[in-house]
C-alpha positions in Angstrom: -4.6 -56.2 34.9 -4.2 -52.7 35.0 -5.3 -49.6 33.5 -2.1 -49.4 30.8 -2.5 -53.1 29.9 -6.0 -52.5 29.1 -5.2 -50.0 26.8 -1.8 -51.6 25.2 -4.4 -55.0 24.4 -7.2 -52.7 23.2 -4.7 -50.8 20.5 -3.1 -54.2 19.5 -6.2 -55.0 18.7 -7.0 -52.4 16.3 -3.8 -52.4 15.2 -4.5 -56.0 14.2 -7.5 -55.7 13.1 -6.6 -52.5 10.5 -3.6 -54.6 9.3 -5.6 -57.8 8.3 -8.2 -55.7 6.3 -5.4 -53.5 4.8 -3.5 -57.1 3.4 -6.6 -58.4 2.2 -7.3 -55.0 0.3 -3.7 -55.1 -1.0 -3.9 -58.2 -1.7 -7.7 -58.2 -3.9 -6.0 -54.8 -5.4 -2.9 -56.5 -7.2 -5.0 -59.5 -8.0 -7.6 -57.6 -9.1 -5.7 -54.4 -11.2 -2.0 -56.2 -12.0 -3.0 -59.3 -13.3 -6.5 -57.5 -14.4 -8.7 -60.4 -12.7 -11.2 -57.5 -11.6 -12.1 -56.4 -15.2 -13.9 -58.3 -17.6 -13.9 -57.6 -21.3 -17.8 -57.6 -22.6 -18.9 -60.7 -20.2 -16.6 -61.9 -17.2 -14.8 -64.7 -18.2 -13.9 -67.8 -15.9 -11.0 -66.2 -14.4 -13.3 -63.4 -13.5 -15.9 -65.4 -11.8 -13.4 -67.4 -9.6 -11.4 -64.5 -8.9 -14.9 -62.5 -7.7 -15.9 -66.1 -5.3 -12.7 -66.2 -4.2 -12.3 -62.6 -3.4 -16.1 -62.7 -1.5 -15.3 -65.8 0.5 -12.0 -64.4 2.3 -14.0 -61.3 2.8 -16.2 -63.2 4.9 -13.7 -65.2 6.8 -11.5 -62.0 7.2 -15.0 -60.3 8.8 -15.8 -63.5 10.5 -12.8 -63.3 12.1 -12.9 -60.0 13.1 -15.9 -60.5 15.0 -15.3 -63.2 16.7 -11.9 -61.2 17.9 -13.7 -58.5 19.4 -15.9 -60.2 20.6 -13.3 -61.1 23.1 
């Protein structure tokens, strides 16, 4: 493999890697501000609560993920 293949895999890579954090940010964003899951009203109601799990578990898959790509 040379040199320019080396470097064309290594900026795919980042590439890839700032465009999956950038969709789940978009994506927490309009859940979050649009349908106004990331606010709560006094106390977070059940919406809230599964919103916030669901939002925390994809962020751990999406850095999971992203580890075990670069690892590569």
């Amino acid at each position: 493999m040379g040199v320019e293949q080396e470097t064309r895999d290594f900026f795919i890579k980042i590439a890839n890697s700032i465009a999956i954090v950038l969709l789940w940010m978009i994506a927490n964003v309009y859940l979050g501000i649009y349908f106004g899951l990331g606010f709560f009203d006094g106390s977070p109601s059940f919406k809230n609560i599964i919103y916030y799990i669901i939002s925390l578990l994809t962020l751990y898959l999406v850095i999971r993920y992203l580890v075990k790509k670069w690892k590569t």
